[in-house]
Backbone bond lengths (Angstrom), bond angles and torsions (degrees), N, CA, C in turn:
res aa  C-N    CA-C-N  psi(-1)  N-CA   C-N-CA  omega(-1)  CA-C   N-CA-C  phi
1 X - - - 1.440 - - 1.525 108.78 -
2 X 1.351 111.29 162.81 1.488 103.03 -159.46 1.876 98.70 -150.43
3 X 1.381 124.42 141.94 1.672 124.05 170.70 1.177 85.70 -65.73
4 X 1.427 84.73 -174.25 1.512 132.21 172.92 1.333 114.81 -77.76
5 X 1.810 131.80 -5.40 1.015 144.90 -173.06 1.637 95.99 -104.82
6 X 1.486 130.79 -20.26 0.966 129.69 -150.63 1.773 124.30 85.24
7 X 0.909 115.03 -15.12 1.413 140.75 -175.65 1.837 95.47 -53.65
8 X 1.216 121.56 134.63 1.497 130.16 172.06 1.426 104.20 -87.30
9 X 0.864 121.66 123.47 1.755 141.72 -178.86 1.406 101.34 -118.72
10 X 1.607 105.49 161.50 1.696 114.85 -170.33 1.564 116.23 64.22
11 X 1.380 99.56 -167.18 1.728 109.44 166.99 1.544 111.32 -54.95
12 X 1.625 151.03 158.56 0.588 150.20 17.12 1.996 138.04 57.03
13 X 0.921 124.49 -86.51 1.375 142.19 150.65 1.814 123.69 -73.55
14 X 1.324 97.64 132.95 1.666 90.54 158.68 1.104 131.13 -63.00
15 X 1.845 118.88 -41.64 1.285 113.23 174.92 1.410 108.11 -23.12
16 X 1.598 98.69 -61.66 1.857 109.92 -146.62 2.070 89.86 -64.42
17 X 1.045 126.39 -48.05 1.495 127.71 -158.07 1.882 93.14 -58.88
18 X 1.443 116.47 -52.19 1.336 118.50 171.01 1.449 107.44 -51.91
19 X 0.828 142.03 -33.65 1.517 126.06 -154.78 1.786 92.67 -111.95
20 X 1.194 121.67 -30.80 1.653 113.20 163.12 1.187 136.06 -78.34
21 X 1.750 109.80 -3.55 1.622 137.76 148.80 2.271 103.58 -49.25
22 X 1.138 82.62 -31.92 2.014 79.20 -162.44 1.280 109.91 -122.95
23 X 1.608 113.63 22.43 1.795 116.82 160.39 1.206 114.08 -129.56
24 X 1.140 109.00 120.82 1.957 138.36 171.88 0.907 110.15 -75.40
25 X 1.902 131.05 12.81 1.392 113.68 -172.21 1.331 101.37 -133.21
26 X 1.405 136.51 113.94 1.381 152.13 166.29 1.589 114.55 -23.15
27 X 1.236 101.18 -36.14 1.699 118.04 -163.65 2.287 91.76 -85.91
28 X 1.132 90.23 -53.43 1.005 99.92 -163.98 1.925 113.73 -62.14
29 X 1.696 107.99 -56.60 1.634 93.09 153.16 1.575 132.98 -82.15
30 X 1.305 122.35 15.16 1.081 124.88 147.94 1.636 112.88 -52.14
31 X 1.694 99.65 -54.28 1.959 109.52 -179.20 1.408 94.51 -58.26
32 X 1.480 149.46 -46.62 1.412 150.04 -132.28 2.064 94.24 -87.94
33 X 1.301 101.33 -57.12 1.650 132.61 169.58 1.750 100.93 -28.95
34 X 1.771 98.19 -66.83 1.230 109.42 -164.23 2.051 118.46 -67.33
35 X 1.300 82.74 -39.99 1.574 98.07 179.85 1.799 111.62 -50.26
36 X 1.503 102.50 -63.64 1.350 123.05 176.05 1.730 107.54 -35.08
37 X 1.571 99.56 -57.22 1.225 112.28 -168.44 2.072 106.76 -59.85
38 X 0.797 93.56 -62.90 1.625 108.85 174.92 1.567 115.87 -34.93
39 X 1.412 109.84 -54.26 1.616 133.84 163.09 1.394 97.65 -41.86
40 X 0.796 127.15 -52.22 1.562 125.60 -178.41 1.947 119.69 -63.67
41 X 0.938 98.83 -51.00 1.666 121.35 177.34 1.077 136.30 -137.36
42 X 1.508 112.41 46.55 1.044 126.66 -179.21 1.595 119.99 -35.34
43 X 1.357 131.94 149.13 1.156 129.67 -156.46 1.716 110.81 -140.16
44 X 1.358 122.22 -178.33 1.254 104.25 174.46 1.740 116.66 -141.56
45 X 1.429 77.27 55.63 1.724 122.67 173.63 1.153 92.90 -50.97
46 X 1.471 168.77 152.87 1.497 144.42 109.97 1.849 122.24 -59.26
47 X 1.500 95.08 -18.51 1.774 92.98 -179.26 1.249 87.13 -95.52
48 X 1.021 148.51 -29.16 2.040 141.01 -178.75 1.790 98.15 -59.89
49 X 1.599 112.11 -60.44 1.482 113.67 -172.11 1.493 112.78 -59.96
50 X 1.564 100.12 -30.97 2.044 89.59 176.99 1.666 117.37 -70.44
51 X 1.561 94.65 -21.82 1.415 94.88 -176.00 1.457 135.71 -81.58
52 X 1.413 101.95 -29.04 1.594 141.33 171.35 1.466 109.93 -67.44
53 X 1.699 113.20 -47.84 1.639 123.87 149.42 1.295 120.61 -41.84
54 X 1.209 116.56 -46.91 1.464 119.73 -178.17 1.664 107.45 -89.72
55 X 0.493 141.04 -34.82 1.751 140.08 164.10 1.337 99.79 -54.50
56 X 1.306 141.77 -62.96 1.030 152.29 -163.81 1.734 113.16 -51.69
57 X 1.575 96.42 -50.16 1.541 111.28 175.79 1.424 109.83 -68.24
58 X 1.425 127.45 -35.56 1.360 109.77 -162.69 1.390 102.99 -87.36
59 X 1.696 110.30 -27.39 1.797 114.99 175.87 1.447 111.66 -121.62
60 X 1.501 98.04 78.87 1.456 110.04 -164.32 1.730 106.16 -85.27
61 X 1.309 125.96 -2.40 1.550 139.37 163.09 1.542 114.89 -74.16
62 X 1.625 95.70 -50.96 1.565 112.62 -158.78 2.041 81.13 -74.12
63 X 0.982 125.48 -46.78 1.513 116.46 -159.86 1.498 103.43 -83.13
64 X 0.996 124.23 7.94 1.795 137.81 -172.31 1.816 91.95 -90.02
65 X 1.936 99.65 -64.94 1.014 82.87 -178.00 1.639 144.79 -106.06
66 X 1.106 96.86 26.26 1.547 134.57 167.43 1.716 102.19 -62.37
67 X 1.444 108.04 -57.42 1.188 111.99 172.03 1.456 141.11 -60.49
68 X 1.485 89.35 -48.21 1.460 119.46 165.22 1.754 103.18 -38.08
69 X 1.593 110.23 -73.96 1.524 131.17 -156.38 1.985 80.46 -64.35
70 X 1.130 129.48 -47.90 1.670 109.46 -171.40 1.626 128.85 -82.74
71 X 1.334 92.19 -2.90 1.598 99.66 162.70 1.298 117.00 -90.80
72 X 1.448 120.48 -34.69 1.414 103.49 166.11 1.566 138.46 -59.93
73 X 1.353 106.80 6.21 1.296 103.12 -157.46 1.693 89.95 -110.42
């Protein structure tokens, strides 16, 4: 899905749309949102990389294939 700027809004990846199908917690796909997003343009934020690190570790599948699905493209 896309603004009015052209800008891509929402998921991105299926991983992320599958895995925001099965969390009830605001906080929690906010982290799913953020990760995806980061994967994309990674930055050299140091509080973005600790956080993206830590997302990464606890959903070390879901961020495999997050990655996976944005390199192919």
């Amino acid at each position: 899905m896309r603004d009015d700027s052209g800008e891509q809004i929402g998921p991105r990846t299926e991983a992320v749309r599958r895995a925001l199908r099965r969390v009830n917690d605001e906080a929690a796909a906010a982290d799913l949102l953020f990760l995806e997003h980061w994967e994309t343009a990674r930055g050299s934020d140091i509080a973005a990389m600790l956080r993206a690190g830590q997302i990464r570790r606890a959903n070390p599948v879901l961020a495999a294939e997050i990655h996976d699905e944005l390199t192919r493209r």
